[in-house]
C-alpha positions as CSV (number, residue, x, y, z in Angstrom):
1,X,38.4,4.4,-2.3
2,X,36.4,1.3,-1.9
3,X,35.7,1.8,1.5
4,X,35.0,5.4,1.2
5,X,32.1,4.1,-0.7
6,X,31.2,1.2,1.4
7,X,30.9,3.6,4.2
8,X,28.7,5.7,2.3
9,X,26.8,3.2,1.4
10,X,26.3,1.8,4.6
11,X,25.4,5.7,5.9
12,X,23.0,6.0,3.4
13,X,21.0,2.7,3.9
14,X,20.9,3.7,7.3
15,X,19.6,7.3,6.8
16,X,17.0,5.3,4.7
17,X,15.8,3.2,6.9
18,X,15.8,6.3,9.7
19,X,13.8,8.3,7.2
20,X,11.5,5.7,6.5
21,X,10.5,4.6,10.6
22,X,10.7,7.9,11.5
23,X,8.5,9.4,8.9
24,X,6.3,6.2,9.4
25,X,6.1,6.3,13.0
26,X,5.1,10.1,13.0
27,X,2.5,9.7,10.5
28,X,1.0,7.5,12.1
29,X,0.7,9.1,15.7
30,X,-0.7,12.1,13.3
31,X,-2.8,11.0,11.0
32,X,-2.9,11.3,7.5
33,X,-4.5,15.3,6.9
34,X,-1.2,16.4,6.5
35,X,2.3,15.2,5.7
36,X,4.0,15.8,9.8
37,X,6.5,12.5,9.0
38,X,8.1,14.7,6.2
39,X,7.9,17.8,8.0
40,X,9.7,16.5,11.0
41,X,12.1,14.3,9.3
42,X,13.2,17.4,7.3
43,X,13.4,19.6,10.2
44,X,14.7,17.3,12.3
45,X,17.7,16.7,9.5
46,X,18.0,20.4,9.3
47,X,19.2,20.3,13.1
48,X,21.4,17.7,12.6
49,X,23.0,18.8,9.4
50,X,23.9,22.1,11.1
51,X,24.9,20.3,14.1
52,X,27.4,17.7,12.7
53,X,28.8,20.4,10.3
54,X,29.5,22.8,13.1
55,X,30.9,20.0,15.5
56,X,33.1,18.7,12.7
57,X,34.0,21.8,11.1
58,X,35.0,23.5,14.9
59,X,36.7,20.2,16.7
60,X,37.9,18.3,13.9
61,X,38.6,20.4,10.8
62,X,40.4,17.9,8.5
63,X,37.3,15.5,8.4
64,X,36.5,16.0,5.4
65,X,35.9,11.9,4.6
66,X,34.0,11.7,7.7
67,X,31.7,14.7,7.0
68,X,30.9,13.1,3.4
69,X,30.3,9.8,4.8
70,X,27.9,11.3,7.5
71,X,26.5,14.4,5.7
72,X,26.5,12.9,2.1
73,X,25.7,9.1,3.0
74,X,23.4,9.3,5.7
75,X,22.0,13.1,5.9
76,X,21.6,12.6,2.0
77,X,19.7,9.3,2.1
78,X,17.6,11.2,5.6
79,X,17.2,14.1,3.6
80,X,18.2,16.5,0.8
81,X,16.2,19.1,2.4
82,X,18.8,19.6,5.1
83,X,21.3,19.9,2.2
84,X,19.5,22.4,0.4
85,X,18.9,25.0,3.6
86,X,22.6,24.8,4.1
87,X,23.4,25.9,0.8
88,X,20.3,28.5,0.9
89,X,22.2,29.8,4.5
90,X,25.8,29.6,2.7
91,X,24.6,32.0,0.4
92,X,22.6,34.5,2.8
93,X,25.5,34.3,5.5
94,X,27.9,35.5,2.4
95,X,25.0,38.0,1.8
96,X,24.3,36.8,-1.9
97,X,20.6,37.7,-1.2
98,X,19.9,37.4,-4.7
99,X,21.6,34.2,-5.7
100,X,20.1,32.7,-2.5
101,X,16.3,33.9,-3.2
102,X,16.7,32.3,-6.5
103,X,18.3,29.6,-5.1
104,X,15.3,29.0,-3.4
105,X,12.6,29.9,-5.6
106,X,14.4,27.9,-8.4
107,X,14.3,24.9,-5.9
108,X,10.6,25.0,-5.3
109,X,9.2,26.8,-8.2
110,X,11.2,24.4,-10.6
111,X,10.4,21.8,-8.3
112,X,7.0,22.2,-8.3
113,X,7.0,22.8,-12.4
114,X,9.2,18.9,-13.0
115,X,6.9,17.7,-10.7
116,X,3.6,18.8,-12.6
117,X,5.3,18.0,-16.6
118,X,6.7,14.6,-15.0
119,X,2.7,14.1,-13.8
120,X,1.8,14.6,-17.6
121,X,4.5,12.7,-19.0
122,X,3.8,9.5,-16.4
123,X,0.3,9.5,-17.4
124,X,1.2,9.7,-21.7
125,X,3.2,6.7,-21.3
Protein backbone atom coordinates (compact mmCIF):
# COMPACT_ATOMS: atom_id res chain seq x y z
CA UNK A 1 0.00 0.00 0.00
CA UNK A 2 2.82 2.33 0.71
CA UNK A 3 4.17 2.23 -2.58
CA UNK A 4 0.96 2.50 -4.32
CA UNK A 5 0.90 5.81 -2.76
CA UNK A 6 4.46 6.78 -3.30
CA UNK A 7 3.93 6.10 -6.89
CA UNK A 8 1.10 8.30 -6.92
CA UNK A 9 2.66 10.65 -5.39
CA UNK A 10 5.50 10.78 -7.49
CA UNK A 11 2.80 10.77 -10.76
CA UNK A 12 1.22 13.57 -9.36
CA UNK A 13 4.21 15.91 -8.67
CA UNK A 14 5.13 15.19 -11.97
CA UNK A 15 1.77 16.01 -13.73
CA UNK A 16 2.27 19.24 -11.63
CA UNK A 17 5.20 20.28 -12.70
CA UNK A 18 4.02 19.20 -16.62
CA UNK A 19 1.01 21.35 -16.01
CA UNK A 20 2.71 24.13 -14.70
CA UNK A 21 5.80 24.48 -17.82
CA UNK A 22 3.50 23.61 -20.14
CA UNK A 23 0.81 25.98 -19.25
CA UNK A 24 3.73 28.47 -18.60
CA UNK A 25 5.49 27.91 -21.73
CA UNK A 26 2.19 28.30 -23.91
CA UNK A 27 1.18 31.42 -22.24
CA UNK A 28 3.89 32.93 -22.83
CA UNK A 29 4.34 32.20 -26.65
CA UNK A 30 0.51 33.62 -26.58
CA UNK A 31 0.16 36.22 -24.63
CA UNK A 32 -1.92 37.05 -21.88
CA UNK A 33 -5.69 38.03 -23.81
CA UNK A 34 -6.74 34.77 -23.23
CA UNK A 35 -6.04 31.78 -21.04
CA UNK A 36 -4.31 29.23 -24.34
CA UNK A 37 -1.87 27.43 -21.42
CA UNK A 38 -5.20 26.15 -19.75
CA UNK A 39 -6.88 25.44 -22.87
CA UNK A 40 -4.12 23.33 -24.24
CA UNK A 41 -3.11 21.66 -21.10
CA UNK A 42 -6.78 20.54 -20.76
CA UNK A 43 -7.16 19.39 -24.20
CA UNK A 44 -4.05 18.08 -24.53
CA UNK A 45 -4.96 15.90 -21.13
CA UNK A 46 -8.14 15.06 -22.68
CA UNK A 47 -6.09 13.12 -25.50
CA UNK A 48 -4.02 11.47 -23.22
CA UNK A 49 -6.59 10.47 -20.71
CA UNK A 50 -8.50 8.70 -23.60
CA UNK A 51 -5.40 7.47 -24.93
CA UNK A 52 -3.81 5.67 -21.89
CA UNK A 53 -7.33 4.37 -20.84
CA UNK A 54 -7.94 2.76 -24.17
CA UNK A 55 -4.24 1.36 -24.44
CA UNK A 56 -4.53 -0.05 -20.96
CA UNK A 57 -8.01 -1.08 -20.94
CA UNK A 58 -7.41 -3.00 -24.63
CA UNK A 59 -3.65 -4.51 -24.07
CA UNK A 60 -3.48 -4.80 -20.57
CA UNK A 61 -6.80 -5.16 -18.82
CA UNK A 62 -5.76 -6.10 -15.26
CA UNK A 63 -3.93 -2.73 -14.69
CA UNK A 64 -5.90 -1.45 -12.66
CA UNK A 65 -2.87 -0.04 -10.12
CA UNK A 66 -1.07 1.17 -13.08
CA UNK A 67 -4.10 3.08 -14.52
CA UNK A 68 -4.66 4.82 -10.97
CA UNK A 69 -1.12 5.65 -10.70
CA UNK A 70 -1.04 7.19 -14.21
CA UNK A 71 -4.66 8.43 -14.65
CA UNK A 72 -5.31 9.36 -10.89
CA UNK A 73 -1.56 10.54 -9.99
CA UNK A 74 -0.37 12.17 -12.87
CA UNK A 75 -3.57 12.95 -15.20
CA UNK A 76 -5.15 14.22 -11.89
CA UNK A 77 -2.42 16.51 -10.80
CA UNK A 78 -2.20 17.56 -15.18
CA UNK A 79 -5.79 17.94 -15.08
CA UNK A 80 -9.25 17.11 -13.71
CA UNK A 81 -10.71 18.38 -16.82
CA UNK A 82 -9.58 15.24 -18.66
CA UNK A 83 -11.39 13.28 -15.74
CA UNK A 84 -14.41 15.02 -15.95
CA UNK A 85 -14.97 14.62 -20.06
CA UNK A 86 -14.55 10.97 -19.45
CA UNK A 87 -17.12 10.66 -17.07
CA UNK A 88 -19.36 13.27 -19.18
CA UNK A 89 -18.57 10.54 -22.34
CA UNK A 90 -19.25 7.40 -19.90
CA UNK A 91 -22.48 8.62 -19.44
CA UNK A 92 -23.44 9.68 -23.22
CA UNK A 93 -21.77 6.39 -24.66
CA UNK A 94 -24.36 4.52 -22.04
CA UNK A 95 -26.83 7.03 -23.51
CA UNK A 96 -27.79 8.63 -20.03
CA UNK A 97 -28.33 11.95 -21.96
CA UNK A 98 -29.90 13.38 -19.12
CA UNK A 99 -27.63 12.42 -16.19
CA UNK A 100 -24.75 13.44 -18.52
CA UNK A 101 -26.26 17.06 -19.51
CA UNK A 102 -26.63 17.59 -15.83
CA UNK A 103 -23.56 16.22 -15.25
CA UNK A 104 -22.19 18.84 -17.09
CA UNK A 105 -24.15 21.75 -16.40
CA UNK A 106 -23.82 20.89 -12.64
CA UNK A 107 -20.02 20.97 -13.23
CA UNK A 108 -19.89 24.40 -14.67
CA UNK A 109 -22.93 26.06 -13.52
CA UNK A 110 -22.10 24.98 -9.88
CA UNK A 111 -18.77 25.71 -10.67
CA UNK A 112 -19.17 28.91 -11.74
CA UNK A 113 -21.81 29.66 -8.59
CA UNK A 114 -18.73 28.23 -5.70
CA UNK A 115 -16.60 30.14 -7.50
CA UNK A 116 -18.62 33.61 -7.29
CA UNK A 117 -19.89 32.86 -3.19
CA UNK A 118 -16.15 31.64 -2.46
CA UNK A 119 -15.16 35.38 -4.18
CA UNK A 120 -17.60 36.97 -1.52
CA UNK A 121 -16.65 34.94 1.28
CA UNK A 122 -12.65 35.58 0.52
CA UNK A 123 -13.22 39.12 0.47
CA UNK A 124 -15.58 39.06 4.22
CA UNK A 125 -12.74 37.51 5.83
Amino acid sequence: MFQKLLLLAVAGSLGTLARYELGGFVQNQCGKVFAWGTVTVNLLGCLAFGAVWSALEERWPDSGETRAIILIGFMGAFTTFSTFIFETNQLLRDSQWMSALGYFALHNVGGLAALAIGLVVGRLL
